[in-house]
N, C-alpha and C positions, 0 to 999 in steps of 0.2 A: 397479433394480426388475424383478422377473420381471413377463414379456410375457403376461398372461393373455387369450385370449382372449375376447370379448365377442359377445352374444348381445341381440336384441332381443326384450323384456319385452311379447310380444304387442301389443298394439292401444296401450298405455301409451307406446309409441314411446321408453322409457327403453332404453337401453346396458347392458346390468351383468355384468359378470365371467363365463363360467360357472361359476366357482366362488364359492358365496358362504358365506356362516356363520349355522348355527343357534346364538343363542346363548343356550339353553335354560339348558343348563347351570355356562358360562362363569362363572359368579359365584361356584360350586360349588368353585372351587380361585382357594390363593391369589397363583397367577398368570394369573389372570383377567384383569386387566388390561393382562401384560405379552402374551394371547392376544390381544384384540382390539388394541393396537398392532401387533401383527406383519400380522395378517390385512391393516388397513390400507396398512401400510408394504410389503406383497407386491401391493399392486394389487386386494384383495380392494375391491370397493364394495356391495357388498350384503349387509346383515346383518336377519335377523331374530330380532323379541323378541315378546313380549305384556305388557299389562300384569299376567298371573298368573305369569309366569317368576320367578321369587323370586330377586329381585337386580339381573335383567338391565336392565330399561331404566332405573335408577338408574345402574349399572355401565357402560353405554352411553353416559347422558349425560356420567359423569365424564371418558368416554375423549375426546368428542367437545370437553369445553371444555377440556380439556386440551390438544387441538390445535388452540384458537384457530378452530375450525369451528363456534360456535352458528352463531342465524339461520336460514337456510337449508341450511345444510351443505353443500353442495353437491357436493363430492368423494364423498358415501358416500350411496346409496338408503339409508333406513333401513323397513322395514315395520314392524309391529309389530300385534298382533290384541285385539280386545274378547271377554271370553267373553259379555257380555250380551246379552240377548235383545231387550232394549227400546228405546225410541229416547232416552228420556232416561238410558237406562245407558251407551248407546252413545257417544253426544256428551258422558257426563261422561268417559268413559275416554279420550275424543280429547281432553278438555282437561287430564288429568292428563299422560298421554302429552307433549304436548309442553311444560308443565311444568316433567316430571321428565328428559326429553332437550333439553331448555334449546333448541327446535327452535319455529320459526316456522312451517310447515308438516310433514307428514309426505309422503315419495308416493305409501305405500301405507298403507293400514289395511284391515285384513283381519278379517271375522267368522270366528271361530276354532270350528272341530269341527263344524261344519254335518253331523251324521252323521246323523240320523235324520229321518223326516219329518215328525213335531213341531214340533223344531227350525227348519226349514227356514219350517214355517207361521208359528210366530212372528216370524223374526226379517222376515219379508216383511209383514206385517202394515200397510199401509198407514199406519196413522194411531201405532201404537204399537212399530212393530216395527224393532229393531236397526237395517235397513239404511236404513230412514228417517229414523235420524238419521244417520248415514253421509251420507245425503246432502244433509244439512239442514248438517255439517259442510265434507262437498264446496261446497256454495254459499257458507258463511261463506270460503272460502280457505285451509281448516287443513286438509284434504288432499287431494291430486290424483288419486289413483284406490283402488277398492275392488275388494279381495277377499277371497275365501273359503278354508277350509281344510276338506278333511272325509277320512275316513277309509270312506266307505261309497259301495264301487264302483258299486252300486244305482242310490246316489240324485244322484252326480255327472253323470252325465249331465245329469241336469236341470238342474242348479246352471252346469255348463257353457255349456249353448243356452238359458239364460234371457233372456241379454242384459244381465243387471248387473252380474257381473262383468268386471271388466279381468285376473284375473289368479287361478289358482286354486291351491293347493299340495295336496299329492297324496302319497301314498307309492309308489316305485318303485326296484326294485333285480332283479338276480339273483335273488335271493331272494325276491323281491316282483313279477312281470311281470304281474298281474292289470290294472295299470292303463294297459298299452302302449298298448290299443285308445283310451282315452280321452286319451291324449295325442295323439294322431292328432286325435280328434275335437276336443280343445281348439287344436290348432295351424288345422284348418281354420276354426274360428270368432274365428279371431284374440285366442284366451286364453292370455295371458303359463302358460307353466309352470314353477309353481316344485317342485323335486322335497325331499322328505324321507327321511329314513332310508334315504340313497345306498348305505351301507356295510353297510344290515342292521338299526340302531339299536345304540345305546350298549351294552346287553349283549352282542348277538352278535358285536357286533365286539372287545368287549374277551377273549370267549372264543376266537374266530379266531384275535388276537393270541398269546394266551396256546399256543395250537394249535401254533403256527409257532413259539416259543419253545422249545414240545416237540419237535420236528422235522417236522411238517406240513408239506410241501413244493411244495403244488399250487396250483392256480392261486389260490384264494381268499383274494387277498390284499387291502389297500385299495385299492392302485393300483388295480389289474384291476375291484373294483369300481366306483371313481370312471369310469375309461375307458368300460364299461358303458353307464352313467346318459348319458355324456359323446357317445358314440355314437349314442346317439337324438336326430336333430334339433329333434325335436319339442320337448324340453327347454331351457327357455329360462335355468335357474339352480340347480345342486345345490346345497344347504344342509347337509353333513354339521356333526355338532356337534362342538367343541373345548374342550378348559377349560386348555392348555398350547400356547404357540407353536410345540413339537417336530411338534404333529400338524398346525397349520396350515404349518410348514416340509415335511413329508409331501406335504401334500395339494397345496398349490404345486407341488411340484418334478414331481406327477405332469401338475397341469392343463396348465404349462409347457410339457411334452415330449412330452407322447401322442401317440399314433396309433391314430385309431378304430378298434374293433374290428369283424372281418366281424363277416358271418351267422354265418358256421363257427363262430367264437371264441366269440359271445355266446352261443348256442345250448350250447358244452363249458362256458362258466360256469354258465350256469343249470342244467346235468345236477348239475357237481358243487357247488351250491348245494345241490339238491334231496335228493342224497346226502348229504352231510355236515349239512346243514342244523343251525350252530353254534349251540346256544342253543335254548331252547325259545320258543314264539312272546309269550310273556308276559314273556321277558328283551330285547324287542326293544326 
């Protein structure tokens, strides 16, 4: 088994690979299951799903009873996010969720896309509002710590120093460095970070690929990306997405071997991120 190194999940005091799996898409092809066995069988232990993912945490579960892992699982962090707003939507998706991944507890459960500041008042709403059943769930025993996803640099901050989350997911890349500062900021308040769209996101990186197929020869490769993400301390878990064992064999063989990249290095990727910038930002 490749030797992955492992990083701790903020204040959660959890272990988890730095490389872990979004697996957004993974249901999407049909060797989707033969991805998430690989991810496993490489040492990968963290995977993230939602209950909107169409497929995944059905697909997830079948992997995990397949390796004799219900219960408590214990070999694989599983996270998994609610898009609801409410507390009684929140706590029905925590009890579908472990359910449908045949799972006795989860260790994270995370409110999903907290981007706007609507959203945010809602789901904080004392008596009605999403994370209040989150933690009405947390008190039952059906999961051990809470977090957040958002896409909106703005309002992360707050979401950060609020003090309720354990663990926040974030988009950060080369091509995406708007959210360095706040990884700084989440590693000093002891917030797990989980990163997304390492590589750019599912479009721009299939056109990257397709790039380099053409003769494209520079630095912007997946490695180089992963290394990136991998480079920042502050990063506590890359999630690039997979629907084929070739790109978790990929992405292994880079977590495996790397060697952090300086200043110098990361600074030349994000020039020619900036430059080439593969994809339009709506194929990310």
């Amino acid at each position: 088994m490749s030797q992955l190194k492992q990083r701790r999940l903020g204040r959660t005091g959890l272990m988890v690979a730095e490389l872990g799996l979004g697996a957004m898409d993974t249901p999407q092809s049909s060797e989707g299951a033969a991805t998430l066995h690989a991810a496993l069988d490489a040492g990968i232990n963290f995977i993230d799903s939602a209950r909107e993912y169409q497929g995944s945490e059905y697909l997830l579960g079948q992997v995990i009873r397949d390796r004799g892992n219900t219960g408590a699982a214990t070999d694989v962090i599983v996270t998994t996010k609610t898009f609801s707003h409410t507390a009684d939507g929140s706590q029905r998706d925590v009890d579908r969720s472990l359910s449908v991944l045949g799972l006795d507890r989860i260790p994270l459960y995370q409110l999903h896309d907290i981007s706007t500041p609507e959203a945010w008042a809602q789901v904080r709403d004392e008596e009605d509002g999403a994370l209040a059943g989150l933690k009405v769930a947390q008190y039952r025993g059906l999961i051990d710590f809470i977090g957040v996803s958002s896409h909106n640099t703005a309002l992360l901050p707050e979401l950060i120093t609020s003090g309720e989350f354990d663990a926040v997911m974030l988009e950060y890349s080369a091509y995406f460095t708007e959210t360095a500062p706040l990884i700084t900021l989440a590693a000093a308040h002891d917030v797990g970070v989980i990163v997304m769209r390492p590589l750019g996101g599912s479009g721009r990186t299939s056109i990257m690929r397709g790039a380099t197929a053409d003769g494209y020869d520079g630095p912007l490769t997946a490695s180089n990306l992963l290394r990136y993400v991998f480079s920042n301390p502050g990063v506590s878990v890359a999630i690039p997405g997979a629907r084929y064992p070739s790109r978790i064999h990929e992405n292994v063989a880079t977590a495996s071997g790397y060697e952090p990249m300086s200043l110098d290095e990361r600074r030349m990727l994000e020039d020619e991120a900036a430059r080439y910038y593969f994809g339009a930002p709506g194929d990310a």
